[in-house]
C-alpha positions in Angstrom: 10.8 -6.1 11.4 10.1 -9.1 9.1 10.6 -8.7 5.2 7.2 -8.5 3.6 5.6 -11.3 0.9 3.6 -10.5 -1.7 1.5 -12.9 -2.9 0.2 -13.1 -7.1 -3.4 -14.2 -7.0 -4.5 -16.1 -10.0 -6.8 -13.0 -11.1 -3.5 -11.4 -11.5 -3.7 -8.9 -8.2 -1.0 -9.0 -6.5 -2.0 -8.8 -2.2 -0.5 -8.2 1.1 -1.6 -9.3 4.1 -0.3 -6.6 7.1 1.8 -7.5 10.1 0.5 -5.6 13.0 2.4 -2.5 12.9 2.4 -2.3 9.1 1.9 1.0 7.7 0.8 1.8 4.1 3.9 3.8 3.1 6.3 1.0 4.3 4.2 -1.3 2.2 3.8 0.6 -1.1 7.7 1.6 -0.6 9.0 -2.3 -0.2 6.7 -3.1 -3.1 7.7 -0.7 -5.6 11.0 0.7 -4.5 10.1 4.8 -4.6 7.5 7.1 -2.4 6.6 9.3 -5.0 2.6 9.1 -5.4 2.6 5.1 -4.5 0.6 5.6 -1.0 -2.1 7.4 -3.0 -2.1 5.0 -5.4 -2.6 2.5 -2.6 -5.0 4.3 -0.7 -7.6 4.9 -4.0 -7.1 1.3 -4.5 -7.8 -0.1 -1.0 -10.5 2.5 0.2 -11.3 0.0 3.5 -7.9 1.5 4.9 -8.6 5.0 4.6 -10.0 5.3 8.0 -7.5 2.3 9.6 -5.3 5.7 10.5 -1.6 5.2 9.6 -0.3 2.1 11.7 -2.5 -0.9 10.6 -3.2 -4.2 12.6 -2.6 -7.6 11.4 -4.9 -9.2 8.9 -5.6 -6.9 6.5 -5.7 -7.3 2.8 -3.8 -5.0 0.7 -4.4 -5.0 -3.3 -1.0 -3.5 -5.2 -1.8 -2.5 -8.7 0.3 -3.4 -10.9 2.3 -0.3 -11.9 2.5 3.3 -9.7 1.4 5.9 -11.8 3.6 8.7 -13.1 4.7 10.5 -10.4 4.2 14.2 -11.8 0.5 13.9 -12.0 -0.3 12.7 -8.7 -1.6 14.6 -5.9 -0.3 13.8 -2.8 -1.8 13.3 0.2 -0.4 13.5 4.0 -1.3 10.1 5.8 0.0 11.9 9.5 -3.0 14.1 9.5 
């Protein structure tokens, strides 16, 4: 597997463009380092992937906020459904 870029737009969003195969955990993991609550977090931020299922094909844009939220008061969610 290749190492992922991120790229900082110029509105401040930082995006990532999948590899086929990518899948949303592997992505919110490699960008900010933990699991806890950061696929929900990218999941109520990118709503056009909800549906995608859990392995997504090249191409797709990815917005990563900023900061993951405090992991205590998330609910979680189980993309494997």
């Amino acid at each position: 597997m290749s190492s992922m870029t991120f790229e900082q737009l110029n509105n401040g969003t930082v995006q990532y463009t999948t590899a086929d195969g990518d899948m949303l955990d592997l992505i919110a993991f490699n960008y900010y380092g933990t699991h806890d609550g950061t696929s929900e977090l990218l999941l109520e931020s990118n709503p056009h992937v909800v549906d995608m299922g859990p392995i997504l094909e090249a191409g797709v844009k990815i917005n990563l906020p900023a900061e993951p939220p405090d992991a205590k008061y998330i609910s979680t969610v189980s993309l494997w459904d």
